[in-house]
N, C-alpha and C positions, 0 to 999 in steps of 0.2 A: 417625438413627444409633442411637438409644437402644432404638427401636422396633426395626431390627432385631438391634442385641444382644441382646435378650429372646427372640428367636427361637434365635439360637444358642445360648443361655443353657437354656433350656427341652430343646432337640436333646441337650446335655451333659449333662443328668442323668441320673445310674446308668452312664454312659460313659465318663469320666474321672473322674479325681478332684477333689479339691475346691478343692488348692490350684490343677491347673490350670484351672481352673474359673477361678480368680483371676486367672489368666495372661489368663484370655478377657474378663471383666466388665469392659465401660465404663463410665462414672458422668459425670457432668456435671464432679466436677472432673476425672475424668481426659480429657475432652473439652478440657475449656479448657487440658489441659496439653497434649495433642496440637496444639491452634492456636498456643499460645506456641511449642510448639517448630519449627514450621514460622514463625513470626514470627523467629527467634532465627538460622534460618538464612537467610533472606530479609535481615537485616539483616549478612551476612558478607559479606568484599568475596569480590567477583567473582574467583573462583581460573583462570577461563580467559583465556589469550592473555599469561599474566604472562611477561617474560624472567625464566627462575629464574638464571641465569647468562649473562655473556658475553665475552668476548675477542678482541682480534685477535692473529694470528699472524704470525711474522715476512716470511710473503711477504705479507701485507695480506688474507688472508682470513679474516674477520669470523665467526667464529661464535657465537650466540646458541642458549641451550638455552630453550624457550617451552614452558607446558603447554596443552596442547589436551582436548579431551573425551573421555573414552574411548567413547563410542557407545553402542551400545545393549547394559543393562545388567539382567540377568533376576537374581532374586530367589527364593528358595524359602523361605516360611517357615512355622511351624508357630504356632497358635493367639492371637500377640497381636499385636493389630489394630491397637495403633499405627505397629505395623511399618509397615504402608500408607501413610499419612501420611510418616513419618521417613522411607520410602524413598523416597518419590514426590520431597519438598522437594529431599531431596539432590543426586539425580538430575538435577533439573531446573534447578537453580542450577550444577551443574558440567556442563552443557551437553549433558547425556546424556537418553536417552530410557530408561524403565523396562518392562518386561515382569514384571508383580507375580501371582506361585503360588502365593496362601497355601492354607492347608490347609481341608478339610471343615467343622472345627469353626467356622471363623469367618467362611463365605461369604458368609453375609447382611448382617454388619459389612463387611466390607473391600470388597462392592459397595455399599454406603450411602457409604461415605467418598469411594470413587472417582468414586461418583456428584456428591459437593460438590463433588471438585477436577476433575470435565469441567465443571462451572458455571462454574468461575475460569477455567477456562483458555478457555471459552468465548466468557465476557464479555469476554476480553484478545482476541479474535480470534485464540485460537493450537490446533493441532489437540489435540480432547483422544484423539488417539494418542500422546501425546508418555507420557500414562500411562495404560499397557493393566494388565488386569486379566485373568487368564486363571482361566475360570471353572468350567474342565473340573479337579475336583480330585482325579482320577487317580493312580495313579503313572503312566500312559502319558502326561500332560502333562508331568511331570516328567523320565520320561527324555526325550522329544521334545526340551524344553530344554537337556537336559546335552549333546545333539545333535547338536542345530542350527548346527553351521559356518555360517559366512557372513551368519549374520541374530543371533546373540548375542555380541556381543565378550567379555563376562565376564560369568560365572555366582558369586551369593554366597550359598550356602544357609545359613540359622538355623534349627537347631534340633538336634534330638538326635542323639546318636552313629551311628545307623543309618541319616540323613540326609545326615550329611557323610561317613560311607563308602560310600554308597551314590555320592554324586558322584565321590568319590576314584576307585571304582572304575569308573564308566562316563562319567563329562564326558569330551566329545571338545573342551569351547571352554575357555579357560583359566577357570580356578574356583578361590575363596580360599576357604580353609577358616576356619573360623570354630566360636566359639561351646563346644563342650562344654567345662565348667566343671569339674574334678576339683582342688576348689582348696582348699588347706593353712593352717591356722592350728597354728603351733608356737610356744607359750610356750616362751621360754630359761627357764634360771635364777635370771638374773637380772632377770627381768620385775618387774614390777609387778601386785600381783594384783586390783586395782580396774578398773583400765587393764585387764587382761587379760581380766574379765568381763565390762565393758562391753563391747571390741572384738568377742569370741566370742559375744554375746549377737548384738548388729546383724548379723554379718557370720552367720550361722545362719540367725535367726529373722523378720529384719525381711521377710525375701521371701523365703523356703527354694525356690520355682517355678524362680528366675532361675537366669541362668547362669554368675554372680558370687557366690551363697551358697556359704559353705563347709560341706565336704562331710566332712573329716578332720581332729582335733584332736589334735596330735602337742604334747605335754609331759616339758621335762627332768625327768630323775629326782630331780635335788636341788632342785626344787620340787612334784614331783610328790606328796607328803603332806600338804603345806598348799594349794595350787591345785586338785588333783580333786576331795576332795566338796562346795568350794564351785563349783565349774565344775560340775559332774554337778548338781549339787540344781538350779544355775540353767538347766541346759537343760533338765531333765526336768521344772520347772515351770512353762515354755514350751511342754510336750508333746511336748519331742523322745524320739525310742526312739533310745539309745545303745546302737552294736555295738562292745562294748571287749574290749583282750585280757586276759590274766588281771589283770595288776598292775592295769591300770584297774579293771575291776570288783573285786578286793579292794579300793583305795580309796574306787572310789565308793559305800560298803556302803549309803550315805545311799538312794541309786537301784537301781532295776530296770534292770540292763543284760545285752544279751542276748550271747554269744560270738561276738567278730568272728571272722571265715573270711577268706579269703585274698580271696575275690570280694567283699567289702567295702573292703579300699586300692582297689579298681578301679572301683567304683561310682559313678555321678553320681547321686545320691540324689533330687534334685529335689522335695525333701517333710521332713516332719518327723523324720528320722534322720540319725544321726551316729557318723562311725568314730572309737573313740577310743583311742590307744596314748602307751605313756609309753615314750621313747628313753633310753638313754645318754647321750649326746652332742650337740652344735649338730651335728657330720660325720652323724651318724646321721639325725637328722631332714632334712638335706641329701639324704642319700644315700636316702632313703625319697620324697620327695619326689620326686625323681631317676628313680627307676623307676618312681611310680604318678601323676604329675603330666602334662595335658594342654598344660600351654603355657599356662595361660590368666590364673591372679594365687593368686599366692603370699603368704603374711605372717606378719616375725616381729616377738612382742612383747619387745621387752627392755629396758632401761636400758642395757645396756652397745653402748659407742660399736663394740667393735673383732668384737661378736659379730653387730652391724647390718652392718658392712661387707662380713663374712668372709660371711651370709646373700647378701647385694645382689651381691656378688662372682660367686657360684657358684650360685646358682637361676637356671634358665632359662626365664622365662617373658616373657609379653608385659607384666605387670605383675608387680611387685614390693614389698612394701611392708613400712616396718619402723613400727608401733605404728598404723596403720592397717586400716581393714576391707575386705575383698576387695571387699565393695559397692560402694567408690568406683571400679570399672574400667565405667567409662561416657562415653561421649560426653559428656554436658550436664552430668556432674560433674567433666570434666577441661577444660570451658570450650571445648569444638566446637560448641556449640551442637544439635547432633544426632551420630547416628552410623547411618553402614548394616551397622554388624556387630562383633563384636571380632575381630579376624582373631589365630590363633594361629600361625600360620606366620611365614616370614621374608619373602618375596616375595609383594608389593612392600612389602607395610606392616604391622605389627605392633601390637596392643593397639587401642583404639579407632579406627574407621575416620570420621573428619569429613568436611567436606566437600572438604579439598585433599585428600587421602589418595584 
């Protein structure tokens, strides 16, 4: 597996960038984290054939609500090859068979991996169809995919905004949207400004690739002269390039910040940048949120109990969080043991996708 991520590793040079470059590198730990995580769901109980509910009725008929498999379950994903893995475990633990599209950049990984799990499934005497790999990385395999009535019960693409409207707009099998990240850190007022650099530092810079870093840092006014140019100096010492609007950059005089535009609140940055405006209000930062927010995890820092609630209340995403870092919106960090997606939508399932989901 190592041997061929070096091939796709060598492919991506001067073609992507660096952090997704990062997206794509395997490493021996990140190996041994891809087998714990297929360990971690191997060890969940068994989600099919469970009665979720049952009752009888007053003329004596019994009904019982059971969950079954959803079938055969196609996958689209872009550049990081544990995907393969994570979807393959899931899949196959909730009784479904997999159809896995990942992308160009990481063909030679995600055929190496697939090639261990036909060994397992081999050695068990079980078909290794159960996890196909489709190796044509087209966009004409991908619409094929979005397609295919009758042979894909459900379609889950990850990755970038042109991917999941791309499906939006041609899936003909039902298809969960998932994944783009346009996600808010708004220090209140009444924050904490330790608390608030640490959180804004992790939820930025620990993985700027992902699709859980934060992308826009919205701060109230009546802490915005003590909070900016220690938040500005700490992300620009991280190497982040800050797009702020005026009052930001007047505070952050500490930093080089360049003039946010409108195409900036819309941005899914996926790299070393960051939008940065100071609001009025908790309604303000709400309402900003509101219009340039994908659905996907939101977070505010505060101390105060009733400015946490009035936040938690009225943001509408699949995660929420108040003094925490948008990072934690992950399967194996909210104890799923894996996940096949973060779905932003309402139907059928929201925020990390585990294995009963």
């Amino acid at each position: 597996i190592l041997a061929a991520n070096a091939q796709d590793l060598e492919a991506a040079q001067g073609t992507i960038a660096p952090v997704m470059q990062d997206r794509l590198r395997l490493t021996q730990g990140r190996i041994a984290d891809m087998a714990a995580g297929v360990r971690a769901v191997a060890a969940l109980p068994d989600p099919v054939g469970r009665t979720l509910a049952s009752h009888t009725l007053p003329n004596g008929l019994q009904v019982n609500k059971v969950s079954v498999p959803l079938g055969v379950i196609a996958i689209i994903y872009e550049s990081r090859p544990n995907v393969t893995s994570d979807a393959a475990s899931l899949t196959f633990q909730a009784g479904s068979v997999c159809v896995l599209r990942g992308g160009k950049e990481s063909i030679h990984s995600n055929t190496a991996i697939v090639d261990a799990l036909h060994q397992a499934l081999e050695k068990h005497h079980l078909p290794a169809a159960l996890v196909s790999l489709v190796t044509d990385t087209t966009r004409d395999s991908a619409n094929e995919l979005m397609r295919a009535v009758g042979y894909v019960d459900l379609l889950i693409p990850r990755g970038g905004a042109s991917l999941i409207q791309s499906c939006v707009d041609n899936a003909k099998v039902p298809c969960i949207q998932t994944g783009t990240g346009i996600c808010h850190l708004y220090v209140d007022g009444d924050a904490d400004l330790d608390k608030a650099l640490t959180i804004v530092d992790n939820a930025k810079t620990s993985r700027p690739s992902v699709c859980n870093a934060a992308e826009t840092l919205l701060v109230h006014e009546a802490i915005a002269e003590k909070a900016l140019p220690a938040l500005g100096k700490a992300l620009a010492k991280a190497g982040v390039r800050l797009h702020a609007d005026d009052r930001s950059r007047a505070l952050m005089a500490v930093v080089d910040a360049v003039p946010a535009t409108e195409q900036d609140w819309a941005t899914e940055y996926l790299d070393y940048d960051m939008a940065v405006k100071v609001v009025p209000s908790l309604e303000a930062a709400i309402d900003h949120i509101t219009r340039y927010s994908t659905g996907h995890s939101e977070c505010i820092v505060t101390d105060s109990q009733s400015a946490a609630e009035r936040f938690t209340a009225s943001v509408d995403a699949a995660a929420v969080y108040v003094n925490a870092s948008t990072r934690f919106t992950d399967g194996g960090e909210f104890g799923f043991g894996a996940e096949i997606g973060i779905s932003t939508q309402k139907l059928h399932t929201r925020g990390p996708m585990g294995l009963s989901e």
